[in-house]
C-alpha positions as CSV (number, residue, x, y, z in Angstrom):
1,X,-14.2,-21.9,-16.7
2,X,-11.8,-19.7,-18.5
3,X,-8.0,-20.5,-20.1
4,X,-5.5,-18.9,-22.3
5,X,-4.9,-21.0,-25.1
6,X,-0.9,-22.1,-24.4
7,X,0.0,-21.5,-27.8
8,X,-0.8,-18.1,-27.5
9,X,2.2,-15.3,-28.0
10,X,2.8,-12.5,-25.8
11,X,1.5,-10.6,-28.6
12,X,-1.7,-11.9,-29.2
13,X,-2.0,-12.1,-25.0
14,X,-1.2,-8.4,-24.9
15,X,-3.2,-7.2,-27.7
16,X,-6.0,-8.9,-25.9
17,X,-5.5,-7.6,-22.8
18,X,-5.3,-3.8,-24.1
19,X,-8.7,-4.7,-25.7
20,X,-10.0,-6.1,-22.7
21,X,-8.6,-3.1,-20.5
22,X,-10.2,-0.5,-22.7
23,X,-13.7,-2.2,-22.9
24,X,-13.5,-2.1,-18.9
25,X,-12.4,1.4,-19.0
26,X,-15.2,2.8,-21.2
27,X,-18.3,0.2,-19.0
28,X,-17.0,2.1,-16.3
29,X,-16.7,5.6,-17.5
30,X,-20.8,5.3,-18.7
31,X,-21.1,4.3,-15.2
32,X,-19.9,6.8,-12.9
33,X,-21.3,9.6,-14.9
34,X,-24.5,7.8,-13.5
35,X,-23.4,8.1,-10.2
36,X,-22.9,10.9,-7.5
37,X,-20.9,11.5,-4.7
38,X,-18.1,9.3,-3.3
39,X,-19.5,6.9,-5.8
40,X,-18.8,8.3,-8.4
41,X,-15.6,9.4,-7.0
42,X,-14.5,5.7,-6.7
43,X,-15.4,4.7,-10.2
44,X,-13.3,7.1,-11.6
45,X,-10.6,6.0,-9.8
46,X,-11.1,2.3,-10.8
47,X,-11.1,4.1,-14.0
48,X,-7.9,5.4,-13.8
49,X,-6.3,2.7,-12.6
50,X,-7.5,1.2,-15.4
51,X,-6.3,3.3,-17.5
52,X,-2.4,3.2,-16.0
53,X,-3.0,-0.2,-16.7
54,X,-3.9,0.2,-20.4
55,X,-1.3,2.4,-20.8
56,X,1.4,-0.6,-19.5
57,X,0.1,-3.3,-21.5
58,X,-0.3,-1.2,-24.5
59,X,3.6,0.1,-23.7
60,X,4.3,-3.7,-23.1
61,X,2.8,-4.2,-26.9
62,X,5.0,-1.7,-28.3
63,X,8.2,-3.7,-27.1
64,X,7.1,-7.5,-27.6
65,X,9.0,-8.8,-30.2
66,X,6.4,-8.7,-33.5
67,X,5.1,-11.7,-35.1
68,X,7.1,-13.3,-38.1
């Protein structure tokens, strides 16, 4: 159903992915502060995870070599 485009660069894939990541991350923060209970304690911690995982890709961004 779904494809990266091959001619995409490692920027473009990470930038994407940051995006992607941080979208998921704020879904999920609206969410849990609609939950209660172990719940809400397991959405916040997909959330973090989340998060650590922004924090790579967007650290992974930082050191791709830029665009010409």
């Amino acid at each position: 159903m779904f494809s990266v485009v091959q001619s995409a660069d490692a920027e473009c894939v990470l930038a994407n992915l940051s995006e992607t990541l941080a979208s998921a991350n704020a879904m999920l923060s609206d969410l849990a502060f609609n939950l209660e209970g172990s719940n809400r304690h397991f959405a916040f911690g997909v959330q973090q995870m989340i998060e650590l995982s922004e924090l790579l890709a967007n650290r992974a961004l930082d050191i791709v070599e830029p665009r010409q």
